[in-house]
C-alpha positions in Angstrom: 130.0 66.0 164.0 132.2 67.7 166.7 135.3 67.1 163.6 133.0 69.0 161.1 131.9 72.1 163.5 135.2 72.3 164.4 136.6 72.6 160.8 134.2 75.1 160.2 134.9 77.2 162.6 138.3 77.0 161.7 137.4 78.1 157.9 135.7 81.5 159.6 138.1 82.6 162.0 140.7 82.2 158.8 138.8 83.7 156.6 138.2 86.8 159.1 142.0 87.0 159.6 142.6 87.0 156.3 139.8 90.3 156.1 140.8 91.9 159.1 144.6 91.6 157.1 143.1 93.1 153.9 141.5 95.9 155.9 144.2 96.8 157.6 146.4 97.3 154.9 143.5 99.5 153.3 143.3 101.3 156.2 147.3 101.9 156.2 147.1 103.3 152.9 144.1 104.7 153.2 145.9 106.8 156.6 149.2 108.1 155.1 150.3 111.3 154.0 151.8 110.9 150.5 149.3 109.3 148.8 146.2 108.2 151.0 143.4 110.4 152.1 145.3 112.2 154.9 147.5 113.6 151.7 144.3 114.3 150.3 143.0 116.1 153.6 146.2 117.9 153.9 146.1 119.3 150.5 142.8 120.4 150.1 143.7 122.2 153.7 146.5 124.1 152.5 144.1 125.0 149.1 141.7 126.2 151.6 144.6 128.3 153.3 145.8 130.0 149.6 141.7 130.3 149.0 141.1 132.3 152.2 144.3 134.9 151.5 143.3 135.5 147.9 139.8 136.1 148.7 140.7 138.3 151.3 143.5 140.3 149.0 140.3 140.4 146.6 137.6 141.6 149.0 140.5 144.5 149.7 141.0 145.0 145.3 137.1 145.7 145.1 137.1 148.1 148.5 139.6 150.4 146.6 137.8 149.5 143.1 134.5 150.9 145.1 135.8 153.9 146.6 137.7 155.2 143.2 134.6 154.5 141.5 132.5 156.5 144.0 135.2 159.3 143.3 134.6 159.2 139.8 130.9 159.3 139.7 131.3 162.3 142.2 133.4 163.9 139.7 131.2 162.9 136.6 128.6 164.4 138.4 130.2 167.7 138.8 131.5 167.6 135.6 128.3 166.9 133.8 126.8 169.7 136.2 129.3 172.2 134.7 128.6 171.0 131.1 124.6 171.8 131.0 125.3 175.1 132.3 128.0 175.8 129.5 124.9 173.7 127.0 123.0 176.8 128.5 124.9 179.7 128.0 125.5 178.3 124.3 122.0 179.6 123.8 122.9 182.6 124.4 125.0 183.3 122.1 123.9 184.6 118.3 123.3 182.7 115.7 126.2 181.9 113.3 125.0 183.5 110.5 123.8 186.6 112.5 124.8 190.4 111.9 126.9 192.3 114.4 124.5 195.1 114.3 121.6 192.7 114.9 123.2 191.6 118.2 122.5 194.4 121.2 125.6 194.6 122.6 124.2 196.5 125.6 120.7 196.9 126.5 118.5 199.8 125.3 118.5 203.2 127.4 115.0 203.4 128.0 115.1 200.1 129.7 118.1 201.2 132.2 116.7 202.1 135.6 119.2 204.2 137.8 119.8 202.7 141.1 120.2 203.8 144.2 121.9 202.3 147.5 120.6 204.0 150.7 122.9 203.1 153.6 122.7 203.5 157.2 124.5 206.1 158.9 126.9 205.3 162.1 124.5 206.8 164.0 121.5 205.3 163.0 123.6 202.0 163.7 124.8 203.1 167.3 120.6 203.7 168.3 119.6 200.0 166.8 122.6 198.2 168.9 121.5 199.8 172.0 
């Protein structure tokens, strides 16, 4: 019985050497840098290097983008500011098929009121400062 146990026992400790051999040389390929996950973890770190630069070189692209655009609307606004009031002063102008001598070049002089500017004198002046 003691011949059998031992036998056994034999069987399992070669049989875990023979794992623990397997595993290691998983575990050795598994480790290196060419072709085993530490390649793969030192690749995808130097991705996630290039990654970072190019999104911050993008993040500075759409900071200029936004400020030119901001400047252009600014300007469109203007622009489209200046446009009505030319849209209104069209409408002032006669018709196309209009007469000269139905146009009033100058407003009748009835309706004319004289004006008059009334200004202070110096002396008037001096008295108010003091």
């Amino acid at each position: 019985m003691n011949l059998l146990t031992d036998s056994l026992l034999l069987a399992a400790t070669l049989g875990a050497a023979v794992y623990c051999y397997v595993l290691a040389a998983r575990l050795r390929r598994f480790a290196t840098l060419e072709g085993g996950m530490g390649g793969a973890i030192a690749v995808l770190s130097a991705q996630v290097d290039d990654m970072t630069h190019a999104l911050a070189r993008a993040q500075g692209v759409a900071g200029g983008a936004e400020r030119r655009l901001e400047a252009l609307s600014t300007r469109a606004e203007a622009v489209s500011a200046r446009l009505e009031l030319l849209v209104a002063a069209l409408h002032d102008l006669p018709e196309p098929g209009a007469k000269p001598e139905e146009v009033p070049l100058s407003p009748a002089p009835d309706a004319v009121r004289p004006r008059f500017i009334r200004r202070r004198s110096l002396r008037d002046m001096a008295e108010a400062a003091e």
